[in-house]
C-alpha positions as CSV (number, residue, x, y, z in Angstrom):
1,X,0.0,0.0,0.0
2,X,2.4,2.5,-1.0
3,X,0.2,5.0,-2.2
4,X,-1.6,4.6,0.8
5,X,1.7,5.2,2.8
6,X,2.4,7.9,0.9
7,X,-0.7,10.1,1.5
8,X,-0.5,10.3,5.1
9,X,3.2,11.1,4.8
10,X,2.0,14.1,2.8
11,X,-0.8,15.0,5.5
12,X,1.8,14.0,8.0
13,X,4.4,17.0,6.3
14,X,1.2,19.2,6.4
15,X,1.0,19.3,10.0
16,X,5.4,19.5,10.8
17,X,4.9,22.3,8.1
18,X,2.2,24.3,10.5
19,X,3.9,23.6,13.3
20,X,7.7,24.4,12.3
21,X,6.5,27.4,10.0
22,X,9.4,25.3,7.5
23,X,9.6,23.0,5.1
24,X,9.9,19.2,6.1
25,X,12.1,16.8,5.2
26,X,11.2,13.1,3.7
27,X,13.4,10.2,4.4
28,X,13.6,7.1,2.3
29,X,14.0,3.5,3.2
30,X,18.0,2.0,2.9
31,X,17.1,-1.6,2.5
32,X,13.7,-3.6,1.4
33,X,12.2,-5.4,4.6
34,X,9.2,-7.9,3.1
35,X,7.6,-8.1,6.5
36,X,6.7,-4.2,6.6
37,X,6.5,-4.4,3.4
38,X,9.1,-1.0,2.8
39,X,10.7,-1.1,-0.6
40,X,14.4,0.6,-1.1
41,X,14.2,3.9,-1.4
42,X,10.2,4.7,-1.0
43,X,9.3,7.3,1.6
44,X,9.0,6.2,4.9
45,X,8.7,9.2,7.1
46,X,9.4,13.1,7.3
47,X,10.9,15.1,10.3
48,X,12.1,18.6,10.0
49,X,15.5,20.3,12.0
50,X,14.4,23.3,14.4
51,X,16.5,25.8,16.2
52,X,17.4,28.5,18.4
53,X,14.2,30.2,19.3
54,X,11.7,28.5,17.7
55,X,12.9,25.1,18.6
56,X,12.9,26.1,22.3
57,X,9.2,27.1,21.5
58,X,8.1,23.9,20.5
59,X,10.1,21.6,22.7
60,X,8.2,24.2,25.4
61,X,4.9,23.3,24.1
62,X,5.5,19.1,23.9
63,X,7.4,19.4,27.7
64,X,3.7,21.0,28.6
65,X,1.8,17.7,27.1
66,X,3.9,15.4,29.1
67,X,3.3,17.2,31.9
68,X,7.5,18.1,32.3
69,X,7.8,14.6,33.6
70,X,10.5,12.1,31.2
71,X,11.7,9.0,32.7
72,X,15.6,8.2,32.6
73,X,15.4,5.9,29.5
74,X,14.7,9.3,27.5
75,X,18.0,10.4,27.8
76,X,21.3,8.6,25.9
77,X,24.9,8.5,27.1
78,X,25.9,11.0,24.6
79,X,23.7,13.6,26.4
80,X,20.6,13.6,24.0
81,X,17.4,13.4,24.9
82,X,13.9,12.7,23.1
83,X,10.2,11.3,24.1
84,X,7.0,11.1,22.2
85,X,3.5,12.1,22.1
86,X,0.4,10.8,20.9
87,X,-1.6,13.6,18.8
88,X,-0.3,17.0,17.4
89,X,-3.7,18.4,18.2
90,X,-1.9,18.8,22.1
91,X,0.3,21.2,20.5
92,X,-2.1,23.9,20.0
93,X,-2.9,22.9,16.4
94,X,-6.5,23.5,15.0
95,X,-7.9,20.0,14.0
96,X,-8.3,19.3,10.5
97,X,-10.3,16.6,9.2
98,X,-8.5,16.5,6.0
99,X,-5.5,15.5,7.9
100,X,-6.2,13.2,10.9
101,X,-4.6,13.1,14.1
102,X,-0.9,11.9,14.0
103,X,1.7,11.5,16.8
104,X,5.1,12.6,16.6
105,X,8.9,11.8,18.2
106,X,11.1,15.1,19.6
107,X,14.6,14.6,19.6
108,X,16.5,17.2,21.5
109,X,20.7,16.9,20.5
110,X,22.9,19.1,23.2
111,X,26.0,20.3,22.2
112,X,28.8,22.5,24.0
113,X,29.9,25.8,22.0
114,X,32.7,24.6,19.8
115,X,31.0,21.2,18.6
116,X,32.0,22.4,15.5
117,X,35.1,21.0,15.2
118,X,34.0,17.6,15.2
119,X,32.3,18.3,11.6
120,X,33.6,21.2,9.8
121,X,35.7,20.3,6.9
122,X,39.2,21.7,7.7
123,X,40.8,20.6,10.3
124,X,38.6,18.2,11.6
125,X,39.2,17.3,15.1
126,X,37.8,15.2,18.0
127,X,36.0,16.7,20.4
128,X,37.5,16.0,24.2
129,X,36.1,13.9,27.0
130,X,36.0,17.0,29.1
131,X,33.7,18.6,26.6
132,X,31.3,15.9,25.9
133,X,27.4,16.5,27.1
134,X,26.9,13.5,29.9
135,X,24.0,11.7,30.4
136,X,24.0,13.5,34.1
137,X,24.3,17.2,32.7
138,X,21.3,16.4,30.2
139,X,19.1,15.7,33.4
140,X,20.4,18.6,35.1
141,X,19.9,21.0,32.0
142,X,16.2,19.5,31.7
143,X,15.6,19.5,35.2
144,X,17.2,23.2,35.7
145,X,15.6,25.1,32.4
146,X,12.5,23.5,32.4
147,X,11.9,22.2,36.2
148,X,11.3,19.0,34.7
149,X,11.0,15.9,36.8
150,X,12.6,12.3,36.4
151,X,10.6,9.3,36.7
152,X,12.7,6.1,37.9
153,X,11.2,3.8,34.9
């Protein structure tokens, strides 16, 4: 069902479009898995890269649907963090029946000043134990800017 799949990744770019104010990003299968039935390279989902100010805007608004409250499996030992919700309509977004409901996956990547080096071109460099984000200062950062709360799950 392809065509199928395809249709609610267009609705699906709709509603990252309303939300992000930009325009989203599709992704395309590596490899052909016959049980999901996902050919090689047919679209398989759409996410869009926010920052600075706007990005802080929306990661505000998702916090406020899970209430501030992540467990410690949300964040990785590279100092990322990310959780889920179910429907975008949470978010403030009008309803659209021509559209549906769909969930969606925030993924929030910390970096020191300087990460830079790591991926520039020239001079490429690695970037320090010392300077790493820790799985311990991603909690504190969440728990500190947004008084968010850590379930033991």
């Amino acid at each position: 069902n392809a065509e199928y799949m395809g249709d609610r990744l267009t609705r699906a770019a709709k509603v990252l479009e309303q939300l992000t104010e930009q325009t989203p990003v599709f992704s395309k299968a590596r490899i052909t898995i016959r049980q999901f039935s996902v050919r090689r390279n047919e679209k398989i989902a759409v996410h869009c890269t926010v920052r600075g100010a706007k990005a802080e805007e929306i990661l505000e608004r998702g916090l406020k649907v899970r209430e501030y409250e992540l467990p410690r499996s949300c964040f990785s030992i590279q100092g990322n963090f990310g959780f889920g919700i179910q429907e975008h309509i949470d978010l403030g977004l009008k309803y659209d029946p021509n559209i549906g409901i769909y969930g969606m996956d925030f993924y929030v990547v910390l970096g020191r000043p300087g990460k830079r080096v790591a991926y520039r071109r020239r001079c490429k460099s690695r970037i320090g134990a010392n300077h790493r984000v820790t799985k311990d200062e991603s909690i504190k950062f969440f728990q500190t800017k947004y008084d968010g709360i850590i379930m033991n799950k």
